[in-house]
Structure formats: structure tokens, C-alpha cells
N, C-alpha and C positions, 0 to 999 in steps of 0.2 A: 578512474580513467577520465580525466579532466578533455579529452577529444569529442566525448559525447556530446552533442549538444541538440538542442529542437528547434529544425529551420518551418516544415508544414506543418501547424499546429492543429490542421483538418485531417492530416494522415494520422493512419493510427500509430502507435507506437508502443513497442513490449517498454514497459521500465519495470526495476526492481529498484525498493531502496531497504534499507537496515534501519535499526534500534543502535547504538554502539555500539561496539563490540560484539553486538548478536546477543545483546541479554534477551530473557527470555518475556520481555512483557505480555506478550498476549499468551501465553496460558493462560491467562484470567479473562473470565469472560465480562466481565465491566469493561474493562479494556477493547477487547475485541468488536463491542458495542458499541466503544467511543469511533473508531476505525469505519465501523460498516457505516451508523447514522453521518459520518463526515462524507463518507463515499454518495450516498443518496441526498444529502445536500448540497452539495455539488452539481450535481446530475442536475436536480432540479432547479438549482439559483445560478449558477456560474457558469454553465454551458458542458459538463464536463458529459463525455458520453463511453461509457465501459462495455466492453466490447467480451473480457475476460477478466476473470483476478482471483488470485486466491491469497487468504491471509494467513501464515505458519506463525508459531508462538514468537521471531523475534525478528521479520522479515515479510515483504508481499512484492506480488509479480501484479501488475497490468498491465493488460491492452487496452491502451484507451487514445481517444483523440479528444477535438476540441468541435464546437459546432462552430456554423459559421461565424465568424464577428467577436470569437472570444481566443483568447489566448492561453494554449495549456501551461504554458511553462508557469503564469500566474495564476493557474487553478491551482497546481501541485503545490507551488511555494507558498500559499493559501491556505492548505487543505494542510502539509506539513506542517507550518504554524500553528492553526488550529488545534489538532490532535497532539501535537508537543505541549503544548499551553495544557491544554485540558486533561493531562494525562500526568504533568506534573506536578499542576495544581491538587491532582486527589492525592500524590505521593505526599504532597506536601501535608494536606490538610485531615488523610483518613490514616489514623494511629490502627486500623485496624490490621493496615497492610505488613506482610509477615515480613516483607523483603525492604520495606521502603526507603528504611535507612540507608542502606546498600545501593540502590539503587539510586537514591539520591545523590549518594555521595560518590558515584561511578559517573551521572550525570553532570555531575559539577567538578569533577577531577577532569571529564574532557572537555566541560565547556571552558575552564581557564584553559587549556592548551590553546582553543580555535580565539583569535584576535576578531573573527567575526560574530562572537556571542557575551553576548555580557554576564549571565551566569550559569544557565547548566545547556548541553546540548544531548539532544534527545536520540532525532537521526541521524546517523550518516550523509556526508552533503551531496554525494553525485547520487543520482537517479538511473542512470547512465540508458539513457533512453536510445531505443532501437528503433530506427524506422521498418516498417512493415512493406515492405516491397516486392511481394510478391507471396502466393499461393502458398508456396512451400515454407518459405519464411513463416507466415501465419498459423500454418496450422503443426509447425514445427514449436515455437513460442507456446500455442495453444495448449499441445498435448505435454510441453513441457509442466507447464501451470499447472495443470489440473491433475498430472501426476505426482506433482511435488507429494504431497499428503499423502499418496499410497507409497513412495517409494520412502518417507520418513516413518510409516507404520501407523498412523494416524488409521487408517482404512482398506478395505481391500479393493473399493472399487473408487472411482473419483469423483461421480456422483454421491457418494456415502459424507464424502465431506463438506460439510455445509456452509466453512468458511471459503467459497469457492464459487464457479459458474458454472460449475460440472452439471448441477441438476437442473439449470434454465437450461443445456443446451440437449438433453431429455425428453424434459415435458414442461419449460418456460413457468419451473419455478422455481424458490428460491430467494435468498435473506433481499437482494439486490436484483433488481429489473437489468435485464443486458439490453443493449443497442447493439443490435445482431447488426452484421457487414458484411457486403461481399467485395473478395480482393479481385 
């Protein structure tokens, strides 16, 4: 949906983005680690502020804004870059990986399609960010996130899943610090 786009980079906004195709990369918890550590550098050097998120084996949902003075749409393309690099680099480089071949070769069968990548492409390109306008919106997006994981079988409760913000909004803990909001 090429309509989406991010005009208040201070508002918050639900975005989702994909792996191609929805392969499954993070089942792996190296991966998953690449993901979280990019999300908390972020936070901390770039201005980014997570409000919500959770990460499923080949896909993740945020709420997130930007602080003042910085610009999300260049954290996210940042933060995408980052974790693509770093994530096909170990495809590249660790023979341990059961699936790599595959995966590479999926990676670089879509990145010749896209004229905007020069060899493999990682994520899907829209983000298709939402703006957060209001109460219901927010905690409609909210409970969506944090139910993905129970309603894929991962758990039965959404704090149970720890790739999530379910248990900061509990008892404020959890893999990632949130910047709690009120709408």
C-alpha cells in the first residue's frame, strides 16, 4: 500500500513490516537478537521511542514515534538497513545455518526483481505505517500486537511472550525498555 506514508514523525504510529515472502527468519534466536539489540540502539542513539512491539518468526508490529528533532521514517530505513546487512552477512558467512542456502537464494531471487537493490533484498519495502489518532486506535493496534503470539499458539497469555511489550506493560519488564504514552 504505497498511500502510507509518515507526515508527524513525534506521533506515534502502529507500522508492520515482513522478511519476503514471510520466510521464517526469526525462529532463530540469533536473529531475533539481531532485531531486539537494533531496536534498543535505536532508542538509545537515533531518537527512536517504542511505545509497543512484538517480533513473530517472519514479521513485527510497532508503535513507535520519533523524539523531538529526529526523524522516524530515517530511523526505520536505518534500523532496516542495519538488520538486513547483519543478518545476511551471517547467512552468508555461518555454514552452520541449516536453511542458508535457501534463504539466500530467495533473498537474491527478490533482490534482482527490485531495480532498487543491488543484490539480495531482505524486507518487504512498505512499513505501512499508521498514524495513532486517537484512544481506540491505540489500544486497538496495542491489543492487536500483543495478541499476535497467543493467537499464533506461541502462548497462552501475551505477557508469556517475551518477544513482545506485553510484560513491560505488567510490571515494566522485559527484553526492550517501552516509552509508555498517553493518547
Amino acid at each position: 500500500m504505497a498511500g502510507f506514508k509518515i507526515h508527524n514523525h513525534q506521533q506515534a504510529h502502529f507500522i508492520t513490516f515482513a522478511v519476503i515472502d514471510w520466510i521464517d527468519v526469526f525462529s532463530r534466536l540469533k536473529y531475533k537478537k539481531f532485531i531486539t539489540d537494533s531496536l534498543i540502539f535505536c532508542q538509545k542513539n537515533k531518537g527512536l521511542k517504542i511505545h509497543g512491539w512484538c517480533l513473530m518468526t517472519n514479521h513485527m508490529h510497532l508503535l513507535i514515534s520519533a523524539k523531538q528533532g529526529y526523524d522516524l521514517s530515517a530511523i526505520l530505513r536505518d534500523f532496516k538497513k542495519y538488520t538486513a546487512s547483519s543478518i545476511l552477512n551471517d547467512l552468508e558467512t555461518n555454514p552452520e545455518e541449516s536453511h542458508r542456502k535457501w534463504m539466500l537464494w530467495m533473498f537474491k531471487r527478490k533482490g534482482r526483481l527490485n531495480p532498487n537493490n543491488i543484490n539480495y533484498q531482505f524486507w518487504q519495502q512498505d512499513n505501512r505505517p499508521m498514524e495513532v489518532v486517537s484512544n481506540k486506535f491505540f489500544t486497538q493496534k496495542m491489543n492487536y500486537i500483543h495478541y499476535n503470539p497467543v493467537k499464533e499458539g506461541f502462548c497462552k497469555k501475551p505477557q508469556d511472550y517475551p518477544y513482545s511489550s506485553a510484560q513491560w506493560y505488567i510490571d515494566k519488564t522485559g527484553i526492550i525498555r517501552i516509552d509508555e504514552i498517553l493518547i
